[in-house]
C-alpha positions in Angstrom: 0.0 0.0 0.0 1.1 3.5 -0.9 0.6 6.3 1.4 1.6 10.1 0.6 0.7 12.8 3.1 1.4 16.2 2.3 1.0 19.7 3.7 -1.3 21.8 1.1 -2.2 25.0 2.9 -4.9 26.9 5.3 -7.8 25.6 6.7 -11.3 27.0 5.7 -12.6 26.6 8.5 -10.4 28.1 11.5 -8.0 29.7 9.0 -4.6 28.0 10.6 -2.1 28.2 7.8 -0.2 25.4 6.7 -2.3 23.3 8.9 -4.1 21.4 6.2 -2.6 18.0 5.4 -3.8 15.9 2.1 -3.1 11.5 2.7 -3.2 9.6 -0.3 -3.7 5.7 -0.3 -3.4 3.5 -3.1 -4.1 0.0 -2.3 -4.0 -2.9 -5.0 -5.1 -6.9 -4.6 -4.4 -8.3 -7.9 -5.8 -11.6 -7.2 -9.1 -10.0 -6.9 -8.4 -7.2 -9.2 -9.3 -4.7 -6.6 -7.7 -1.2 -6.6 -8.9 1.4 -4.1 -7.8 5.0 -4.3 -8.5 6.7 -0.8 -8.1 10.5 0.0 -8.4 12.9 3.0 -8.1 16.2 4.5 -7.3 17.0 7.5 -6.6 19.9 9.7 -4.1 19.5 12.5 -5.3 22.7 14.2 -9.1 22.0 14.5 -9.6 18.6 13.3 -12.2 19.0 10.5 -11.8 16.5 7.8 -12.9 15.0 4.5 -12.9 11.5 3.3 -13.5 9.9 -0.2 -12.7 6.9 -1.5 -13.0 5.4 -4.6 -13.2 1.5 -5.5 -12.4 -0.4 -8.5 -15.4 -2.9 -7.7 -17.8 0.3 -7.2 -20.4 1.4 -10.1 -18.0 3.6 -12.6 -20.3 6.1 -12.7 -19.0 7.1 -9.0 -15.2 7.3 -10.2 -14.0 10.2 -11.2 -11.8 10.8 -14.9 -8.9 10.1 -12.5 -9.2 8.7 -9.1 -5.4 9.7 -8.5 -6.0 13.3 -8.6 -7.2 14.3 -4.8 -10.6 15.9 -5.3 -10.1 18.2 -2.7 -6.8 20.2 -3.3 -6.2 18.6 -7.3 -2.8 17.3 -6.5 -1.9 14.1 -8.3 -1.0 11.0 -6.2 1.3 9.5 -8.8 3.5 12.6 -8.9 
């Protein structure tokens, strides 16, 4: 399993700069050709956070053009 967690800026919320981390996990299980591409953000100063994940087993109309790119911030996991 990949994981990638980077600092991307200010919070909306309480406004703490650089508080505002962005996790990336890309998880693969070839035997059951399942690939999950999870994102979050998170802000160490007052804890608000957002979540999506995205499943290879899942309906494709839920997946985005690329799952790799966070929805949140744009940043590509790959990179």
């Amino acid at each position: 399993m990949l994981r990638d967690i980077q600092t991307v800026g200010e919070c909306a919320k309480c406004g703490a700069e650089a508080a505002v981390t962005c996790r990336y996990n890309h998880f693969e299980r070839p035997e059951e050709e399942l690939v999950i591409d999870a994102w979050e953000h998170k802000c160490a100063n007052c804890g608000i956070r957002e979540t999506t994940a995205y499943r290879s087993d899942d309906p494709e109309e839920e997946h985005p053009e690329d799952s790799r790119k966070c929805p949140y911030c744009g940043r590509d996991g790959t990179a």
